[in-house]
py3Dmol code that shows the C-alpha trace and the ligand (Angstrom):
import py3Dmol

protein = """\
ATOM      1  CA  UNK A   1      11.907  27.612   9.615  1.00  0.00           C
ATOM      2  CA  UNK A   2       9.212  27.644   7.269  1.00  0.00           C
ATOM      3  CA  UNK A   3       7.402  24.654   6.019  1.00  0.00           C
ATOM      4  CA  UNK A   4       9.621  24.009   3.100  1.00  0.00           C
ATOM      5  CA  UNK A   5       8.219  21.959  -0.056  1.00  0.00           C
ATOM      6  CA  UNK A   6      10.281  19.293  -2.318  1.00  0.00           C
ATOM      7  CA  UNK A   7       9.655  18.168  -5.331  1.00  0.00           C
ATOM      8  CA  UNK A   8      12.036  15.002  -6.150  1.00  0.00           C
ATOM      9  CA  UNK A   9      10.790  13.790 -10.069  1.00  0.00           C
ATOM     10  CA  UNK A  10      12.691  10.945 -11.963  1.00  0.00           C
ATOM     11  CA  UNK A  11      12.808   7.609 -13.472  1.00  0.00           C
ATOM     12  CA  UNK A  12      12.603   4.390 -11.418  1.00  0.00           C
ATOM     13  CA  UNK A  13      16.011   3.163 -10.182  1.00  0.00           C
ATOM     14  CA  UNK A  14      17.751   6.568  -9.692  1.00  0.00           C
ATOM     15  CA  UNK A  15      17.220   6.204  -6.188  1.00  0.00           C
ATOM     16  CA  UNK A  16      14.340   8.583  -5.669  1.00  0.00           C
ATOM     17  CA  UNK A  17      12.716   6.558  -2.919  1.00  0.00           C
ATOM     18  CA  UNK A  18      15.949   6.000  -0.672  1.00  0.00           C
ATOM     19  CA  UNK A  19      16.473   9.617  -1.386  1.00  0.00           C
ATOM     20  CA  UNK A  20      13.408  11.131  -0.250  1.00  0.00           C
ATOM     21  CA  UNK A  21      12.418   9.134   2.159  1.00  0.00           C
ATOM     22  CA  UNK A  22      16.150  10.124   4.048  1.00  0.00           C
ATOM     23  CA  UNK A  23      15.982  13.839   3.237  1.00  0.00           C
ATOM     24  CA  UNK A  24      13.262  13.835   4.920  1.00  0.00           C
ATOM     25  CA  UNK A  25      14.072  12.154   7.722  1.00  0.00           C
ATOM     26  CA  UNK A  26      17.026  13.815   8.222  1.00  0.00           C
ATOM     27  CA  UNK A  27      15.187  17.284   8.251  1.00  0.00           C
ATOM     28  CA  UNK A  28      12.070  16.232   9.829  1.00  0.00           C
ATOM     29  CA  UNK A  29       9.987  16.800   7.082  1.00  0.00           C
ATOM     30  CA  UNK A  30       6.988  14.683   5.784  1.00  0.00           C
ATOM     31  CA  UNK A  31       7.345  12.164   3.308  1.00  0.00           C
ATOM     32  CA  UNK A  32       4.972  11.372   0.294  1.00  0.00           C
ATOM     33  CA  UNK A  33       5.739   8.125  -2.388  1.00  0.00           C
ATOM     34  CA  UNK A  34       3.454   9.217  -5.146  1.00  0.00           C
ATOM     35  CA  UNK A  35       4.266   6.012  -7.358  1.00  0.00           C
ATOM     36  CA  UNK A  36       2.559   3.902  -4.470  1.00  0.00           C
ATOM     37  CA  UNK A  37      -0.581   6.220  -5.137  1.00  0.00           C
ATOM     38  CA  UNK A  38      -0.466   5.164  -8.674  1.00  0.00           C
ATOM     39  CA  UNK A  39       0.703   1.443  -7.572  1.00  0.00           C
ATOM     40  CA  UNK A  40      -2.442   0.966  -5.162  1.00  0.00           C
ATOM     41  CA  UNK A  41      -4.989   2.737  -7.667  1.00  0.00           C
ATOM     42  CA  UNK A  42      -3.452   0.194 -10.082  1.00  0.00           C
ATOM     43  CA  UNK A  43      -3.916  -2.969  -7.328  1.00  0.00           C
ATOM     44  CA  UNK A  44      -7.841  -1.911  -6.799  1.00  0.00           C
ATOM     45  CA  UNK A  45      -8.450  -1.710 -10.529  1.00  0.00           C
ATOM     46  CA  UNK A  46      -6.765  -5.378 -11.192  1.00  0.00           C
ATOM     47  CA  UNK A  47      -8.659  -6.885  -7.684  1.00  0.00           C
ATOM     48  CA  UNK A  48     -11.998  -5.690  -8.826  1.00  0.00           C
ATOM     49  CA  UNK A  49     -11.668  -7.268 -12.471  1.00  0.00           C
ATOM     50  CA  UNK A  50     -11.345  -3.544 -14.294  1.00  0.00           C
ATOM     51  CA  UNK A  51     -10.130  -4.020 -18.080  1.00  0.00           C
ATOM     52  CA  UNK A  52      -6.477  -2.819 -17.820  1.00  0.00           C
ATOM     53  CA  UNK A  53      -6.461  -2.606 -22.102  1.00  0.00           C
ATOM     54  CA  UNK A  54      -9.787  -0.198 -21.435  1.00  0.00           C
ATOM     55  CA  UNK A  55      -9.126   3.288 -20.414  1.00  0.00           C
ATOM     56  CA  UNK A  56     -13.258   4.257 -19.815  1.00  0.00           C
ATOM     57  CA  UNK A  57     -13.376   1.243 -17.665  1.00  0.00           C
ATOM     58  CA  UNK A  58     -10.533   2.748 -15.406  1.00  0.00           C
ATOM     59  CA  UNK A  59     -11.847   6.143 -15.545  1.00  0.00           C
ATOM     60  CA  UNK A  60     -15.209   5.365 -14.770  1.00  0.00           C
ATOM     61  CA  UNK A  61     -13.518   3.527 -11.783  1.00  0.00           C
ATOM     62  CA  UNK A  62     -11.200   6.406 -11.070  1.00  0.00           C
ATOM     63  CA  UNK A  63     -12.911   7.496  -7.911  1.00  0.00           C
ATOM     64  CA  UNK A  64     -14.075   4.821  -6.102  1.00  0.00           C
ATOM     65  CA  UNK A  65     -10.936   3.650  -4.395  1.00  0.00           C
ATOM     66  CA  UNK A  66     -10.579   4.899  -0.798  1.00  0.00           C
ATOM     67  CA  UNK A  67      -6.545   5.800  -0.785  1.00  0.00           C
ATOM     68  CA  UNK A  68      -4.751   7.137   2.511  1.00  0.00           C
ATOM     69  CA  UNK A  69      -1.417   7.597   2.636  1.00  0.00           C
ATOM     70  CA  UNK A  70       0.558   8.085   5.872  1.00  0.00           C
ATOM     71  CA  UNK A  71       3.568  10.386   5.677  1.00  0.00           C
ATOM     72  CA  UNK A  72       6.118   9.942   8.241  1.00  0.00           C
ATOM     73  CA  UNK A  73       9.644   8.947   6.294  1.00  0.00           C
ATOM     74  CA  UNK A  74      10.974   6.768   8.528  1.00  0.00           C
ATOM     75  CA  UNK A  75       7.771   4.251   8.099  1.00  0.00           C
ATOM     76  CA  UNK A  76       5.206   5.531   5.767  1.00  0.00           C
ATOM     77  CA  UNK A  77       1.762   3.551   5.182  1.00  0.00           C
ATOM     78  CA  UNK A  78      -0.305   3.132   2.284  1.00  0.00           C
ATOM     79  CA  UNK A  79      -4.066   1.565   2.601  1.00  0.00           C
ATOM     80  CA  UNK A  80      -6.967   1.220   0.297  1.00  0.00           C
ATOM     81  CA  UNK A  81     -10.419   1.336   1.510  1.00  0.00           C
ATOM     82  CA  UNK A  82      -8.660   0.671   5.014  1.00  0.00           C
ATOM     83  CA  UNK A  83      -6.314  -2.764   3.431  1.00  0.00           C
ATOM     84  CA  UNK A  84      -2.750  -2.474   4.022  1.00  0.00           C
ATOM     85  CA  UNK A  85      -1.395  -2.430   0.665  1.00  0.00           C
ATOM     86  CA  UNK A  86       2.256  -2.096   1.207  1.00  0.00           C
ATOM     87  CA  UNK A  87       3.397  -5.200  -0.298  1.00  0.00           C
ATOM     88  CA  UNK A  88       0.891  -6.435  -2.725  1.00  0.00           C
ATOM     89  CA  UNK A  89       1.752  -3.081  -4.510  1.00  0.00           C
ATOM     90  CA  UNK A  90       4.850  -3.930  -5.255  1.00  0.00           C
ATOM     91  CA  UNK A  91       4.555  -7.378  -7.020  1.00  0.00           C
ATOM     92  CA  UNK A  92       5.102  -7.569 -10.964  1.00  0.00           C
ATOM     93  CA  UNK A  93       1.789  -7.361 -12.491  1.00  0.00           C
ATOM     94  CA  UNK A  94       1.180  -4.011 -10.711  1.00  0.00           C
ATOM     95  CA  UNK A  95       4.332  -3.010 -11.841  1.00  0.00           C
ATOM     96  CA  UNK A  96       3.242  -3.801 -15.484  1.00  0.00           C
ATOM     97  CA  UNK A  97       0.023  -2.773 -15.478  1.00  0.00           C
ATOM     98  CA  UNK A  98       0.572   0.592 -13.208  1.00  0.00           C
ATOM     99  CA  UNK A  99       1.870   2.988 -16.585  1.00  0.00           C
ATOM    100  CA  UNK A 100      -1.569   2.217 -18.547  1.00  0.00           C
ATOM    101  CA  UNK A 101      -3.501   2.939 -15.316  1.00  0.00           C
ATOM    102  CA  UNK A 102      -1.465   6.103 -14.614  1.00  0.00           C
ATOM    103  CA  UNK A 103      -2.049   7.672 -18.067  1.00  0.00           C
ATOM    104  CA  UNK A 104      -5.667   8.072 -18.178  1.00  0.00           C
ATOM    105  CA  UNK A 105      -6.564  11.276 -17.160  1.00  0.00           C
ATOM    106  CA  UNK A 106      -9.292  10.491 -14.747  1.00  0.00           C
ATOM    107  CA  UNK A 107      -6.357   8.648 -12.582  1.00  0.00           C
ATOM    108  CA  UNK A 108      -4.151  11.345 -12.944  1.00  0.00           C
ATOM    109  CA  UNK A 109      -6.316  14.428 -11.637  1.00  0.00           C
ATOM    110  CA  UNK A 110      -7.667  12.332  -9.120  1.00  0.00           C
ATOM    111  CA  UNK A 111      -4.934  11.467  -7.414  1.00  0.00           C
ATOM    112  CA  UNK A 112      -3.185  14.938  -8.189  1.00  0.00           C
ATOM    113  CA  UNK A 113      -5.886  16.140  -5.821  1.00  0.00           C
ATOM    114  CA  UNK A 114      -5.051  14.285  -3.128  1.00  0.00           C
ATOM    115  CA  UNK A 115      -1.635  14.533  -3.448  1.00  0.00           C
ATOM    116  CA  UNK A 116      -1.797  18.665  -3.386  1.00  0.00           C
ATOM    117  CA  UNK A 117      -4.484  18.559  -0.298  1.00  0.00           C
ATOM    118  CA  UNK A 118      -1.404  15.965   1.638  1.00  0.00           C
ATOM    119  CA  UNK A 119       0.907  18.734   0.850  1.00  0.00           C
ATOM    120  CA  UNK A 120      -1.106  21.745   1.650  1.00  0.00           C
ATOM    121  CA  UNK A 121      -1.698  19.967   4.858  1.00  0.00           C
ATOM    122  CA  UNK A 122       1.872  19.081   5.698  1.00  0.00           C
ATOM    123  CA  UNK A 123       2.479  21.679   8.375  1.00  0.00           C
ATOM    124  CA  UNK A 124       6.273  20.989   8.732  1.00  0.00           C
ATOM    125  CA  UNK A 125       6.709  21.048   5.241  1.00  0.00           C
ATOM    126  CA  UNK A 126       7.170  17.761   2.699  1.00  0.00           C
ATOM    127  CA  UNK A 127       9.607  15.887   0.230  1.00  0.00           C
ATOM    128  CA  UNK A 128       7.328  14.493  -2.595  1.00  0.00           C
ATOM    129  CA  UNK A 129       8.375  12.230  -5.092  1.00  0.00           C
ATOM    130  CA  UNK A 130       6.955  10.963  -8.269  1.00  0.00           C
ATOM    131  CA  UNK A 131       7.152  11.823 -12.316  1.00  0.00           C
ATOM    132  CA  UNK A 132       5.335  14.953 -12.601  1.00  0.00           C
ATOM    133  CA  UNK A 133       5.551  16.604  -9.000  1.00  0.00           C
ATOM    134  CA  UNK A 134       7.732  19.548 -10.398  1.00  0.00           C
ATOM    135  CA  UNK A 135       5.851  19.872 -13.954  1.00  0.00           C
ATOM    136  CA  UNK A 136       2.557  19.654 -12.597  1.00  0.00           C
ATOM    137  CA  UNK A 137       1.513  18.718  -8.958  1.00  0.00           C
ATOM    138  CA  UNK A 138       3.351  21.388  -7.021  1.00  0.00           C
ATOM    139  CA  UNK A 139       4.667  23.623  -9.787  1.00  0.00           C
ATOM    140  CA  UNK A 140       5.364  26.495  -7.003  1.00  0.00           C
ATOM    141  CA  UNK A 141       7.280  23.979  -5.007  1.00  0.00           C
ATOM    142  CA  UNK A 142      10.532  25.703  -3.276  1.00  0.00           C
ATOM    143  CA  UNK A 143      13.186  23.023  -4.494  1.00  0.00           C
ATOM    144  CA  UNK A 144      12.982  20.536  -6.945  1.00  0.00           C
ATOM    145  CA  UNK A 145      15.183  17.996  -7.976  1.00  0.00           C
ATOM    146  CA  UNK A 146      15.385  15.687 -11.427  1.00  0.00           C
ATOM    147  CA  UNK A 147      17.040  12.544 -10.287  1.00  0.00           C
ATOM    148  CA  UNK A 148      18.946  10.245 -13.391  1.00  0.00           C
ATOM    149  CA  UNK A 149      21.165   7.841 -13.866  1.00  0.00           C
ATOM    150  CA  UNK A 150      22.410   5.239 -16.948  1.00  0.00           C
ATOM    151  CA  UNK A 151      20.117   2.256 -17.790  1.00  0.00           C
ATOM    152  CA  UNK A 152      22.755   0.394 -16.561  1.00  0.00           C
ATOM    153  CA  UNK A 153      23.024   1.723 -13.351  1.00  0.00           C
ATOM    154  CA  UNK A 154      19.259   1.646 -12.649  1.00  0.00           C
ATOM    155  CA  UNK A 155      18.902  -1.789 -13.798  1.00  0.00           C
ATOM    156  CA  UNK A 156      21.778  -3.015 -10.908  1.00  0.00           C
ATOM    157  CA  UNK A 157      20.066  -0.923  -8.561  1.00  0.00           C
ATOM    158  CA  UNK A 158      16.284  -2.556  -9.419  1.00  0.00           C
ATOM    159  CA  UNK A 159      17.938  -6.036  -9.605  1.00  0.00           C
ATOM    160  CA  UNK A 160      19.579  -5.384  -6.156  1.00  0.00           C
ATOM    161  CA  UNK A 161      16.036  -4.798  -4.822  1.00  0.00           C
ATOM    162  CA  UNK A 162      14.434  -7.518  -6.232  1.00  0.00           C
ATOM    163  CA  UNK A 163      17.106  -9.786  -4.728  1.00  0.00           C
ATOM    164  CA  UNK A 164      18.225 -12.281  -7.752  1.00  0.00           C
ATOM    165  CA  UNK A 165      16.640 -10.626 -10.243  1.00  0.00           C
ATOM    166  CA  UNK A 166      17.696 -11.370 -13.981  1.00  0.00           C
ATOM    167  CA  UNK A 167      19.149  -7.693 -14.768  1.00  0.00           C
ATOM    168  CA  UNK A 168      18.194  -7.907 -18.702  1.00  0.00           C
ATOM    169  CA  UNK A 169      15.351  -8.389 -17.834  1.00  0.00           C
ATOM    170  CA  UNK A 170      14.794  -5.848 -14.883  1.00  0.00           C
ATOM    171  CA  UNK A 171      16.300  -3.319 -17.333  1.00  0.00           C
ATOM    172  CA  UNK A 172      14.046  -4.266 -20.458  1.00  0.00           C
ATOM    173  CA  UNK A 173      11.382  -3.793 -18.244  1.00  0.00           C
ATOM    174  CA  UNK A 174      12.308  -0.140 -16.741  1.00  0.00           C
ATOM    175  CA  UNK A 175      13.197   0.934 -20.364  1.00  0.00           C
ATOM    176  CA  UNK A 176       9.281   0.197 -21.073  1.00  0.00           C
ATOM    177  CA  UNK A 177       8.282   1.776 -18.158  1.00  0.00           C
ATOM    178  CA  UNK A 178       9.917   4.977 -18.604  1.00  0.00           C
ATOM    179  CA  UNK A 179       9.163   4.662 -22.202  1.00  0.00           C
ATOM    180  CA  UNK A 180       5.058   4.684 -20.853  1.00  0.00           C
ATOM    181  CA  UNK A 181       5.462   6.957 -18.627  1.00  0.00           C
ATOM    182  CA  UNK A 182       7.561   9.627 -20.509  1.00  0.00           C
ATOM    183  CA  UNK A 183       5.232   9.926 -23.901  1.00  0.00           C
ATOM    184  CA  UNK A 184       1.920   9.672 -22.187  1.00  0.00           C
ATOM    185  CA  UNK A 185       0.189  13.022 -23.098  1.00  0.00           C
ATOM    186  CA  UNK A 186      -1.287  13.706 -19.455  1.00  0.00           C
ATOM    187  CA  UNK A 187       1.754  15.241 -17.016  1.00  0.00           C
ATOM    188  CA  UNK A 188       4.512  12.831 -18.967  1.00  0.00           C
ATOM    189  CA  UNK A 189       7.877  12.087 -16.431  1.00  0.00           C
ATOM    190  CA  UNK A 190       9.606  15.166 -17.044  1.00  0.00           C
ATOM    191  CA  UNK A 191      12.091  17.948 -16.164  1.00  0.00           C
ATOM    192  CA  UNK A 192      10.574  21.011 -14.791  1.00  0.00           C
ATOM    193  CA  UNK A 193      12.621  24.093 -16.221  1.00  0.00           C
ATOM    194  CA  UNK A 194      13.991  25.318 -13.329  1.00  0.00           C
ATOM    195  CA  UNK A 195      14.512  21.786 -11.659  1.00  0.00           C
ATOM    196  CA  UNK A 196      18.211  20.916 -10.826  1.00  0.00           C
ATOM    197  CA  UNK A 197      19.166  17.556 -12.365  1.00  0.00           C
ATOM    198  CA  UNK A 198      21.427  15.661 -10.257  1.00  0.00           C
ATOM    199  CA  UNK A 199      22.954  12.826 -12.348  1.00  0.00           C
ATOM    200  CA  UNK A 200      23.379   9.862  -9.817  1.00  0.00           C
ATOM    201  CA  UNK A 201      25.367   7.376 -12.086  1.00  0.00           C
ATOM    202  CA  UNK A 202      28.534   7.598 -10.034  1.00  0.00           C
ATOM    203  CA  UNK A 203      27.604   8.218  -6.769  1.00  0.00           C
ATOM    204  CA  UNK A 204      26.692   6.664  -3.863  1.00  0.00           C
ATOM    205  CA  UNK A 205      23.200   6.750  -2.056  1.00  0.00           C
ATOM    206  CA  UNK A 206      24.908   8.934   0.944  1.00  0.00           C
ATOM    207  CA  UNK A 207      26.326  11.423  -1.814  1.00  0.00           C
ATOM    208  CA  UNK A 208      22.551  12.315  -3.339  1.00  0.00           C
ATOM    209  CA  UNK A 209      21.222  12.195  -0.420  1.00  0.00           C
ATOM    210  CA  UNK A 210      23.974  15.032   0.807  1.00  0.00           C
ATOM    211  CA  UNK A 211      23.632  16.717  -2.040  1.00  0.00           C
ATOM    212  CA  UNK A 212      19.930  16.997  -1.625  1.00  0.00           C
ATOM    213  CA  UNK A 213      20.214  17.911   2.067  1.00  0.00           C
ATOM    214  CA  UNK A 214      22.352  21.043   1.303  1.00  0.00           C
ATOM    215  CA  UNK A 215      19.789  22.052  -1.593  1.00  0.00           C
ATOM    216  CA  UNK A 216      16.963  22.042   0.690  1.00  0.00           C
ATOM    217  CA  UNK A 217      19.097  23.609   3.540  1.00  0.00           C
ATOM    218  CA  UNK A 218      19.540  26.693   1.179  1.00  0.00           C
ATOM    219  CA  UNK A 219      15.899  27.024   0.650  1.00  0.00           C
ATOM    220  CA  UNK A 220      15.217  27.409   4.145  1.00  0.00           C
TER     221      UNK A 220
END
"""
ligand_1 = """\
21
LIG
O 7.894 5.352 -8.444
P 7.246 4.063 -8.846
O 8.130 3.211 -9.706
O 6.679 3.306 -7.700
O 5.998 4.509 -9.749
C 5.150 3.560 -10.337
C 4.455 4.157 -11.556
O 3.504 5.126 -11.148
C 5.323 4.855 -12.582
O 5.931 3.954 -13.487
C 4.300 5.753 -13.276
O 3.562 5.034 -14.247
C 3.367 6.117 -12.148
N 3.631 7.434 -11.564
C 3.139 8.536 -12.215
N 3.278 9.784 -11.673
C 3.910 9.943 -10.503
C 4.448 8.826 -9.830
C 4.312 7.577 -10.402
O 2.557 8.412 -13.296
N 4.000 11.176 -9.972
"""
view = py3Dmol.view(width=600, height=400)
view.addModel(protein, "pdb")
view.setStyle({"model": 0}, {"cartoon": {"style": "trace"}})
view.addModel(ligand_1, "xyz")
view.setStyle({"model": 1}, {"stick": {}})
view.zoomTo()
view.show()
């Protein structure tokens, strides 16, 4: 079949990750995790000192970190300038910090760029996932999907990642973030019009992710 191309969009804790990363397992496509672009972007700007409150420090920064990302879903690899940044990309402050980073518009074309050259270069075809992947990245994409789910869902699903988590907190938190990341004026998390929203609220990770599968299978 033809190298198909997914766009999976959505606020944190609907499951996007677990999602995508499966669909694409399942049909041997590639994978890419667009938030750990923005996370590792993020992680370079706090490691080299960069002014987190000052959006012409960060884009006058914007294109100095070297950021690779490997695709394959079943164990995909993020670096910058060569550093394995899988973990340290995933502590608090660069969760805190990644929305201001992501909304200057420097950030965002830059790593829009690389994100469309990964999926023009994805020769079996690619799920995607991020904020603005349907809107803006890969607005001719063949499927896309709008992932949501309650606050209170999402916030017992981050919580349950973070092992022990406080879940007020978790889910004060995630309200900010998709707060940030929602009224930003450059590519805001949003529904693309002809994006089918899959409400997750009630079912289980195996039920998106076979409800996903038989989207994609109709594309093909
Ligand atoms: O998906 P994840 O929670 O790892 O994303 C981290 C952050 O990266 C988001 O809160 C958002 O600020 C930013 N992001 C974005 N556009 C994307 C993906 C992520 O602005 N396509």
């Amino acid at each position: 079949p033809a190298a198909v191309i997914v766009a999976i969009d959505g606020p944190s804790g609907t499951g996007k990750s677990s999602t995508s990363k499966a669909v694409a397992a399942q049909l041997g496509l590639s994978y890419l995790d667009t938030g750990a672009q923005y996370r590792a972007i993020t992680w370079w700007m706090v490691n080299n000192g960069i002014d987190i409150a000052d959006p012409a420090a960060i884009a006058a920064a914007a294109e100095k970190p070297d950021i690779v990302s490997g695709t394959d879903p079943s164990g995909p690899t993020i670096t910058v300038d060569g550093t394995d940044v899988a973990a340290p990309i995933r502590t608090q402050e660069v969760t805190s910090k990644v929305s201001a980073v992501s909304a200057v518009p420097e950030v965002r074309s830059r790593i829009t760029e690389l994100q469309r050259s990964i999926a023009r270069g994805a020769e079996v075809g690619i799920v995607v996932e991020g904020r603005d992947i349907g809107t803006t990245v890969l607005p001719d994409a063949d499927l896309k999907i709008f992932l949501t789910a309650s606050p209170e869902a999402r916030a017992a699903r981050r919580s349950g990642e973070l092992k022990g988590a406080d879940v007020n907190a978790t889910r004060e938190a995630l309200i900010k973030r998709d707060a940030a990341d929602s009224g930003r004026k450059t590519s805001p998390l949003a529904k693309a019009g002809d994006a089918v929203e899959v409400d997750t609220t009630e079912l289980t990770l195996q039920q998106v992710i076979e409800c996903v599968v038989t989207l994609v299978e109709e594309k093909r």
